[in-house]
VEXDREN-2710 file (C-alpha; in Angstrom, 1 decimal):
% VEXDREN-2710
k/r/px/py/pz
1/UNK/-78.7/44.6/138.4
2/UNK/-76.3/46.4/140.7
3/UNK/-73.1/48.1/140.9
4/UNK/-71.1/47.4/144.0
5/UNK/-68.8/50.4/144.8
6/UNK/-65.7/50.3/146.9
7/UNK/-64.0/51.9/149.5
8/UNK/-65.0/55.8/149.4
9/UNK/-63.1/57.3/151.9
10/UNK/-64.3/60.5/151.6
11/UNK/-63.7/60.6/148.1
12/UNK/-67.2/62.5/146.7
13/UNK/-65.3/63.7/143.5
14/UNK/-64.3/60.4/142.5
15/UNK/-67.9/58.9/143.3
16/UNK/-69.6/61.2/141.0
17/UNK/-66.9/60.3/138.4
18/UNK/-67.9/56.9/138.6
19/UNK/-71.5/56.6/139.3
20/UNK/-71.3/59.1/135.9
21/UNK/-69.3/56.7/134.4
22/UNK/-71.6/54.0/134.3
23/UNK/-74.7/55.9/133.4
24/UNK/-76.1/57.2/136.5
25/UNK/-77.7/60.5/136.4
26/UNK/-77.3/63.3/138.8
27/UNK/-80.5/65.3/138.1
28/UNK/-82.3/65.4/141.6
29/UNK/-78.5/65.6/143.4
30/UNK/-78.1/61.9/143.9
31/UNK/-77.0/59.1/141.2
32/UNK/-80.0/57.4/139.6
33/UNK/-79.8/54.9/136.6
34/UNK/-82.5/55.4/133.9
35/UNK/-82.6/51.4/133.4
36/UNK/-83.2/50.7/137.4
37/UNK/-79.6/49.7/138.1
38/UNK/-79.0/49.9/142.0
39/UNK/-76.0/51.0/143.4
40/UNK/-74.5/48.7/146.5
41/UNK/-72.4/50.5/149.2
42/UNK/-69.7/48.0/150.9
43/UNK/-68.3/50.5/154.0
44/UNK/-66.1/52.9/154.8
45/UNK/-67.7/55.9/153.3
46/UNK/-65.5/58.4/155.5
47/UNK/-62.2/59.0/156.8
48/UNK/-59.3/60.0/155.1
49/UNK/-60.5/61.5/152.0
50/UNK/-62.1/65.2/151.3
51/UNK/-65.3/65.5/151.4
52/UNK/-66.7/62.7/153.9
53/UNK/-69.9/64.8/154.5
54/UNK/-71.2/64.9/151.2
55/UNK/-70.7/61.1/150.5
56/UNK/-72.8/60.0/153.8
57/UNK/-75.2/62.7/152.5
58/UNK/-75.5/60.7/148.9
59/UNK/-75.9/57.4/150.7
60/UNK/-78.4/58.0/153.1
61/UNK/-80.8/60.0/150.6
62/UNK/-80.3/57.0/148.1
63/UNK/-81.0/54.2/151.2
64/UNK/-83.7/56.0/152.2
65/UNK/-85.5/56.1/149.2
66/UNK/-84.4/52.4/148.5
67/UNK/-82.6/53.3/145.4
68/UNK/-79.4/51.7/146.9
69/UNK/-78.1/49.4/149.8
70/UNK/-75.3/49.7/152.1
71/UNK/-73.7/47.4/154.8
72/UNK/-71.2/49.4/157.3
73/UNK/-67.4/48.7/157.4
74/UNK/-65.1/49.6/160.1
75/UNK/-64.6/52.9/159.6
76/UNK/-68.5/53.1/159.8
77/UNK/-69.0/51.5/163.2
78/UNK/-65.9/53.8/164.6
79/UNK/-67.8/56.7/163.3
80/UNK/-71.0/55.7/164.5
81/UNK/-69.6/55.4/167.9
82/UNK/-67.8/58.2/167.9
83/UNK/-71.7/60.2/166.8
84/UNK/-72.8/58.0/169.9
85/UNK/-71.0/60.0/172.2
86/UNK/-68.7/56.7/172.9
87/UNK/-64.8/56.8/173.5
88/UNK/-63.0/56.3/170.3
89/UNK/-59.7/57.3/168.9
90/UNK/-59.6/60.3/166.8
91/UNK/-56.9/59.0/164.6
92/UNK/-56.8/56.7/160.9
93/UNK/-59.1/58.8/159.3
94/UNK/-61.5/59.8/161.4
95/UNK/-59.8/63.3/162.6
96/UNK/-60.7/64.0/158.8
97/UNK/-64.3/63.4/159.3
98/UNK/-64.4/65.2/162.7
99/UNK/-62.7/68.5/161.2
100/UNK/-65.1/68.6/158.5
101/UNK/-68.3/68.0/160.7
102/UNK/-66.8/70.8/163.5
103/UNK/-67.2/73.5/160.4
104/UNK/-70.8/72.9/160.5
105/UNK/-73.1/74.6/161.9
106/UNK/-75.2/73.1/165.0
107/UNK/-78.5/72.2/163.5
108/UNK/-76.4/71.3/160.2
109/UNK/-74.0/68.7/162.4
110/UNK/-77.0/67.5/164.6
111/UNK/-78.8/66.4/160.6
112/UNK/-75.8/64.6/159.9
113/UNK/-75.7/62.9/162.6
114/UNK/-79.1/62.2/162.8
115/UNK/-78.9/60.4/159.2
116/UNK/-75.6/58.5/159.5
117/UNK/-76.9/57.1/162.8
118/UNK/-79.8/55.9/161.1
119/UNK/-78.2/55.2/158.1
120/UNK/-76.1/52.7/160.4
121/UNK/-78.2/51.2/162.9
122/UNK/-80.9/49.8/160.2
123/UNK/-77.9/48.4/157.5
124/UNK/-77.5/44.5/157.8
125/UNK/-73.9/43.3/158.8
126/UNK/-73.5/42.0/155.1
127/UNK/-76.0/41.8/152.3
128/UNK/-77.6/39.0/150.4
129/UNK/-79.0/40.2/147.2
130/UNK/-79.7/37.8/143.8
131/UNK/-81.2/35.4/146.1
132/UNK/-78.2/35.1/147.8
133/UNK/-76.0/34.3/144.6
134/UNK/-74.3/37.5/145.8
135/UNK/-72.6/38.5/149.2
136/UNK/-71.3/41.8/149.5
137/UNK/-69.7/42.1/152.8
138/UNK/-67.2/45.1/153.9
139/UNK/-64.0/42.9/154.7
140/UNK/-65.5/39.7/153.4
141/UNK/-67.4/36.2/154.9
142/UNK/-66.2/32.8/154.6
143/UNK/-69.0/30.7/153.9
144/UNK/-69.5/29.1/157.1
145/UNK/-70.5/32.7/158.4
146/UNK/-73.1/33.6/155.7
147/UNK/-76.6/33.2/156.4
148/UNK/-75.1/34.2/160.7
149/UNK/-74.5/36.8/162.9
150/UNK/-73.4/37.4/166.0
151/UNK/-69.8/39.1/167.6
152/UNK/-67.6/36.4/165.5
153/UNK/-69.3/37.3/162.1
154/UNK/-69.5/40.7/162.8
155/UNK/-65.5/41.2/163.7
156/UNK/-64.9/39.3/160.8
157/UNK/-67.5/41.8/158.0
158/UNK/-65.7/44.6/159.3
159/UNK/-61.9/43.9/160.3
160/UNK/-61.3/41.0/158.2
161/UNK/-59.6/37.8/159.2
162/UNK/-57.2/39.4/161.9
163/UNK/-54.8/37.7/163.9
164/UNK/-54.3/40.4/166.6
165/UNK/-50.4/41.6/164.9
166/UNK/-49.6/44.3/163.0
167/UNK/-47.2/45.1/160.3
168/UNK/-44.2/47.6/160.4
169/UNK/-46.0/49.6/158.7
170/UNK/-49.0/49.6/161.4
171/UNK/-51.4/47.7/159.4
172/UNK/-53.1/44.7/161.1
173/UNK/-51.8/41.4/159.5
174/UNK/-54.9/39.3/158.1
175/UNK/-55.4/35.7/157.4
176/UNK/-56.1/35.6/153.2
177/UNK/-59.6/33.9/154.0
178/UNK/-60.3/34.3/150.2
179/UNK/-57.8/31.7/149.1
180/UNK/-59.8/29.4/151.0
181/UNK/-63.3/30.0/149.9
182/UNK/-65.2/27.5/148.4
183/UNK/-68.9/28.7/148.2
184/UNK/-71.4/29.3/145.9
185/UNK/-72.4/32.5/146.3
186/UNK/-70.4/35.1/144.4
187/UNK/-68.5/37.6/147.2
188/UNK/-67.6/40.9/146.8
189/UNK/-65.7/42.6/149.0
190/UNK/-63.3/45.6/149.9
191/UNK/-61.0/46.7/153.1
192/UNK/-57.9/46.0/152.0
193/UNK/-56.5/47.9/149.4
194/UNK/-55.3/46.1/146.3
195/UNK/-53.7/48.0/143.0
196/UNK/-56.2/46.4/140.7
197/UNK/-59.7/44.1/141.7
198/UNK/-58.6/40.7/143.3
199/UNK/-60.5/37.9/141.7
200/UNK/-59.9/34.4/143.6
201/UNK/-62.2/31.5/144.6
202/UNK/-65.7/33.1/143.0
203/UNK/-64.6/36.4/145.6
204/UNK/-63.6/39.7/144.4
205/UNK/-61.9/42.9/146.3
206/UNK/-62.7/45.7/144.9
207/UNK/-61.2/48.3/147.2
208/UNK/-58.7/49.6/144.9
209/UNK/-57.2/52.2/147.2
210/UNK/-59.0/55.5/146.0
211/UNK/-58.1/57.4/149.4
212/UNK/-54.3/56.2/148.7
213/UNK/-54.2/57.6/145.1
214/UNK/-55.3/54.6/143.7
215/UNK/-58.8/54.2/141.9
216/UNK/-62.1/53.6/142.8
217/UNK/-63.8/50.8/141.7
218/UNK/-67.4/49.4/141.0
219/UNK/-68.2/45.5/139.6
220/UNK/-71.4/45.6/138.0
221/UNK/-73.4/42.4/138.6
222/UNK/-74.7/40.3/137.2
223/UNK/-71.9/41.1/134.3
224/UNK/-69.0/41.3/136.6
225/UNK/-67.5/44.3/134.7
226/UNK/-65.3/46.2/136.7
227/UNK/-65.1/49.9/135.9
228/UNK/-62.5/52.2/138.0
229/UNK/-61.9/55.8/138.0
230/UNK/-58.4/57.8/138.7
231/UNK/-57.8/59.0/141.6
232/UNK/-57.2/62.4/142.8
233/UNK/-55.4/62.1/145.7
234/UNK/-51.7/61.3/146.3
235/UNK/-50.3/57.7/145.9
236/UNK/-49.2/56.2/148.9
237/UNK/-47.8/52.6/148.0
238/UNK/-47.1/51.2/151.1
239/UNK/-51.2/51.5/151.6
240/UNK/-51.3/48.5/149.0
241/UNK/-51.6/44.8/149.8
242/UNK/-49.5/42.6/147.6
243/UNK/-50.7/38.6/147.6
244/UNK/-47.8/37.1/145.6
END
């Protein structure tokens, strides 16, 4: 029994919201269900939102006690490099994460980092859970990819199916690889932001845009119930991927 969450972005209020909302207790600081229920992290924890520190703090206790699991998205692996010391842009997001770890202190940033490395370098590219009746994969996995990795797979987990162009708007144009899925396995996904969950082809996007004043979203599975809570933050429509 799990509950896949989407996008955070930084959002910690919402998370708590949500996790509360679907009967998670908070007693020892991190959400626990009294049945056992797991909770299933999909990327992009940071960036963007305010409070990215507290919500890689959450995820790492729960991983590390094996109460949840997470796979990274592409905000993930830009953070990761950036903790690595590597050359990355401090821009989409992750100037929000950077400000909040530079108010730390230096043993308080150095934990951080310390987890969210870790966190990172022992999460699969995509999860297979249920036996593999469910994928949960940041920007999705056709089903020629699943049971693979390698540079292909892993461009496509975290960036989607890109083509390389971009939009007016800046976004990167993706292929709708979900309208082509014909698997078994039941794929949930997030990394482009939709108004409500995208159902199509036995898939499911679940990133509802919480960091763009959407809502956050979980599907609980085996059920798949989707429950979403408001956001707090400021719409931005643009942000929001129409299909029609």
């Amino acid at each position: 029994m799990y509950d896949v969450i989407g996008d955070i972005h930084g959002c910690y209020d919402e998370l708590v919201s949500l996790t509360k909302r679907l009967d998670y207790e908070w007693k020892s600081g991190i959400p626990v269900h009294p049945y056992g229920r797991k909770l299933v992290f999909l990327g992009d924890l940071t960036d963007r939102g305010p409070d990215s520190i507290s919500v890689m703090n959450v995820v790492f206790e729960l991983v590390k006690t094996e109460q949840a699991y997470y796979c990274p998205g592409n905000h993930c692996n830009k953070l990761y490099r950036y903790m690595l010391g590597r050359n990355v842009q401090q821009k989409h997001g992750l100037e929000t994460t950077v400000e909040e770890l530079n108010k730390l202190s230096e043993p308080e940033r150095e934990e951080i980092y310390e987890n969210f490395i870790s966190l990172y370098e022992n999460a699969p590219l995509y999860l297979s859970l249920d036996d593999g009746n469910l994928i949960v994969a940041h920007a999705g996995i056709p089903e020629h990819f699943i049971g693979e990795t390698g540079k292909k797979v892993r461009t496509f987990v975290l960036y989607g199916d890109i083509t390389g162009e971009s939009h007016p708007n800046g976004m990167p144009v993706r292929k709708d690889w979900a309208t082509n899925y014909k698997g078994a396995s039941m794929i949930v996904y997030g990394h482009t932001p939709v108004v409500e969950p995208r159902w199509i082809n036995h898939t499911v996007n679940v990133d509802t845009g919480c960091v763009f004043g959407g809502k956050l979203t979980a599907i609980s599975y085996p059920e798949l119930k989707t429950t979403s809570v408001t956001s707090s933050m400021p719409y931005v429509q643009e942000k929001f991927t129409s299909f029609e």
